[in-house]
Steps between C-alpha positions, in 0.01 A plus 500: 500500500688827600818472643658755748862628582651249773519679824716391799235391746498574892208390768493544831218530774310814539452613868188720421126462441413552170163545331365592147202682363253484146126574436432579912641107582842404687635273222797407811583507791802371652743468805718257282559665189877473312693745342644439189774642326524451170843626274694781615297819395164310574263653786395287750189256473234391769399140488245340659425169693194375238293421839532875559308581183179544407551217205113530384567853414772342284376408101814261312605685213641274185850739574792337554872690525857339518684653764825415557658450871147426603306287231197485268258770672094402523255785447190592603241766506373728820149580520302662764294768580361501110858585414753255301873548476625260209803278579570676803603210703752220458649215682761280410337124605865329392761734566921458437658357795614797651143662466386240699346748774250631258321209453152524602515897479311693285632890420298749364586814213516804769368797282244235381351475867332789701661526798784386685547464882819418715349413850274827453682784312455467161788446262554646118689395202651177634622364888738682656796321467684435836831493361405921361597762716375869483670773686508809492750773654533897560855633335608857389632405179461759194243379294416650173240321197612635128251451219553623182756763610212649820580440819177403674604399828822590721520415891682414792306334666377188337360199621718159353272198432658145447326238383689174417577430185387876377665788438549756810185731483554906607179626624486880534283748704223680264653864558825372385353384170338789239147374514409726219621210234305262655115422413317233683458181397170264513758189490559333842748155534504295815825350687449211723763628745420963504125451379318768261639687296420821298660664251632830310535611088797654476511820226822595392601742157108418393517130499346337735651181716185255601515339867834630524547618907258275763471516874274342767262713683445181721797256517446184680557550892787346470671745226400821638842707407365565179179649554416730202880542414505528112717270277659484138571172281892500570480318161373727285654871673846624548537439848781682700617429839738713681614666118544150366287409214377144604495197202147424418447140663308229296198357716134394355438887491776589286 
């Protein structure tokens, strides 16, 4: 039996409709769903009522997985639409005491499924976490991006994106930044609060940076600030902000 991590565990009552796709079926669909937090870097999960699930498009699998702060996890297999997605679902039928809201839920792997819907826009990567905020702001500050001794990008007029728990995010008009290092790239990410984005190689000194500047040409409605503003990894460049050189923060990017 695999064992995971413990996580600190958090459920509470979602407020919103919530349905989910595979194989051309709606595997769920649900006014009652809970959302689960589980250990403090953990995205939020979905569960669902089981009498909101389609439960004969549901195959047991023999999996079983310890988790701890919520209990030994039952698996089983989604199939629908000539289309199976292995282990893709669990429930926990005995949870700990103070999991005791999941019983009779059922959650299912997100990437696993096809399609995700929050009353009817539909959501990527994970929920969208009530307790995250996204904002984003004009300023005037100096911005300049250093890589490898080049300066590729100096403005006054950036846009400041904060996004708990992240690092602040400097995204910069296109005829600020020299667009002759940058080559498109084919690789696109989604955010489940700014939406789809695209991104930029960066070519510096003849080596070239991949997925290194990205930008939405189509933020969600309600992120529309940043509409194809370009922006650099402030991990990975030398980042300077009104002269100062700013310390690299550590995130899941770094």
């Amino acid at each position: 039996m695999q064992t995971l991590a413990p996580p600190h565990t958090d459920i509470e009552a979602s407020p919103r409709r919530v349905r989910v796709m595979f194989g051309g079926h709606t595997i769920a669909d649900s006014q009652q769903v809970k959302l689960v937090f589980s250990g403090p870097r953990h995205f939020p999960a979905y569960y669902f009522p089981l009498a909101d699930v389609r439960q004969n498009l549901l195959k047991e699998s023999s999996r079983t997985v310890e988790h701890p702060g919520l209990g030994s996890a039952r698996y089983w297999s989604v199939e629908a639409g000539g289309k199976t997605a292995t282990d893709a679902s669990w429930s926990f039928p005995e949870p700990v005491a103070e999991a005791e809201g999941i019983k009779d839920h059922i959650t299912f792997r997100w990437n696993d499924m096809d399609a995700w819907f929050e009353e009817d826009d539909e959501v990527f990567v994970h929920p969208r976490d009530p307790y995250t905020r996204v904002d984003v702001v004009h300023s005037s500050r100096h911005v300049r991006v250093v890589v490898d001794g080049v300066t590729v990008v100096e403005t006054q007029r950036p846009r400041l994106l904060f996004e708990t728990q992240l690092p602040t995010r400097y995204y910069m008009p296109k005829v600020d930044v020299h667009l002759e290092l940058l080559t498109p790239s084919d690789t696109h990410t989604r955010c489940p609060y700014k939406g789809v984005a695209s991104y930029y190689n960066l070519n510096v000194n003849g080596k070239e940076y991949k997925d290194f500047v990205w930008y939405y040409p189509a933020p969600l409605p309600e992120i529309p600030k940043i509409e194809n503003l370009l922006c650099f990894y402030n991990e990975k460049v030398d980042l300077y902000v009104d002269g100062e050189l700013q310390e690299r923060p550590q995130s899941p990017f770094s």
